[in-house]
N, C-alpha and C positions, 0 to 999 in steps of 0.2 A: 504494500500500500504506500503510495506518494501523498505527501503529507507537505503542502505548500504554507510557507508563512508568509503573513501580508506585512512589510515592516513600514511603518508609519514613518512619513517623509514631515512631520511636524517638529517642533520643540518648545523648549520654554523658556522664559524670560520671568526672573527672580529678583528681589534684590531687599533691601528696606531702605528706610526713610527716616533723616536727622535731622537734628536743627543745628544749622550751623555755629552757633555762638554755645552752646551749653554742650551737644552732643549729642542729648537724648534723642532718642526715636520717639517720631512722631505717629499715633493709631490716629485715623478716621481720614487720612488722606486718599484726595482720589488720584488715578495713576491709571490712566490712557494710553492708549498703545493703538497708533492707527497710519493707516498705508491707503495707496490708493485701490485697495482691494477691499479695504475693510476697518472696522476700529471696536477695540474691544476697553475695556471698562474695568477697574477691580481698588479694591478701596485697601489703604495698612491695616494690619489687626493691631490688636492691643502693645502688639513689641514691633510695629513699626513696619512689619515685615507685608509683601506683596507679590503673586504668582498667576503671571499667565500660562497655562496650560495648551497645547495642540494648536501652538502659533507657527504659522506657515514659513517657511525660509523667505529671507528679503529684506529690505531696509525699510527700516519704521522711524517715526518722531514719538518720541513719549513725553507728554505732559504731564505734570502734578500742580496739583493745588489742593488747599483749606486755606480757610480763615485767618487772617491774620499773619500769614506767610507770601512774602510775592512770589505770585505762581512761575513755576519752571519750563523750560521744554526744554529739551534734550532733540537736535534734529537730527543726526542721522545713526543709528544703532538699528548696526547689522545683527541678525540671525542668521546662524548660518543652518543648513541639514541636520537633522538630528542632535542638537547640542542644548545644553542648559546659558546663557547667556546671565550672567550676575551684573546688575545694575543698581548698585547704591548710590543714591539721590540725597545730595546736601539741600536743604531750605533756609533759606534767611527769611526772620523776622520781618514784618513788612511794619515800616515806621509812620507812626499817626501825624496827621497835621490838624491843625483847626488854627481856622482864623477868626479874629475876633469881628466883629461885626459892627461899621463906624456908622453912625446917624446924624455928624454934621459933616459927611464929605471927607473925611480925615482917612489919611492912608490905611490898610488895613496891618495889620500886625500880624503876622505866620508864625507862630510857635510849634516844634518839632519836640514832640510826647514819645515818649519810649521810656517804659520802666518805670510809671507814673503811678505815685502817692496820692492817696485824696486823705486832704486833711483838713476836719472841718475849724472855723473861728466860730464861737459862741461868745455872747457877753455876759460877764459872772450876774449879771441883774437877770439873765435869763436862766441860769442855773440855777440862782434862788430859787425864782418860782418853781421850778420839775424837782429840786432837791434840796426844801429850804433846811431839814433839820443836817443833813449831813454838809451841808453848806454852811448854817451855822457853825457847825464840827471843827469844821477846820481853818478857820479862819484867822 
């Protein structure tokens, strides 16, 4: 008896996902993988980690993005015939701006937020009243 195997001309494309500044791996990111043939889809797990399965030999662009990371793409990564291709993906922080908002015509002002404290100012007349005995206390 002849006994034919069919051997699958696919591979895979592996790798995880960090943050450039700190190092950790980033879980919930998405991480695209697409050619003009096709484009496939697959999100980090919880250790950052990401796998395409039965992806066809050829050159592909792979994007990543989440929240608060500026998105990446990667343009040309080869697959080749039957191989595993490992592809670890650095992310940078992506940096907040906000402008203040002028209402007599005055330039606006761009402040650059990263790594932001909020810290509130109360006046101790306002603390009285929410905590007048412990207020008393320490005076």
């Amino acid at each position: 008896m002849i006994t034919q195997f069919c051997l699958s001309q696919n591979s895979s494309v592996t790798g995880n996902v960090v943050d450039e500044t700190t190092g950790q791996t980033i879980p919930g990111v998405t991480v695209i993988l697409k050619n003009e043939k096709g484009t496939k889809a697959s999100t980090t797990d919880i250790d950052g980690n990401y796998i395409f399965r039965d992806v066809v030999p050829g050159l592909y662009e792979v994007n990543c993005s989440y929240i608060s990371y500026t998105s990446k793409t990667i343009p040309s990564v080869y697959v080749p015939t039957n191989d595993v291709v490992t592809l670890n993906i650095v992310m940078e922080e992506e940096s907040v701006t906000k402008s203040k908002e002028s209402s007599n015509d005055q330039p606006t002002k761009t402040v650059e937020l990263k790594d932001v404290e909020v810290v509130f100012v109360v006046k101790k007349e306002s603390v009285a009243q929410v905590f007048p005995m412990e207020f008393q206390l320490n005076q």
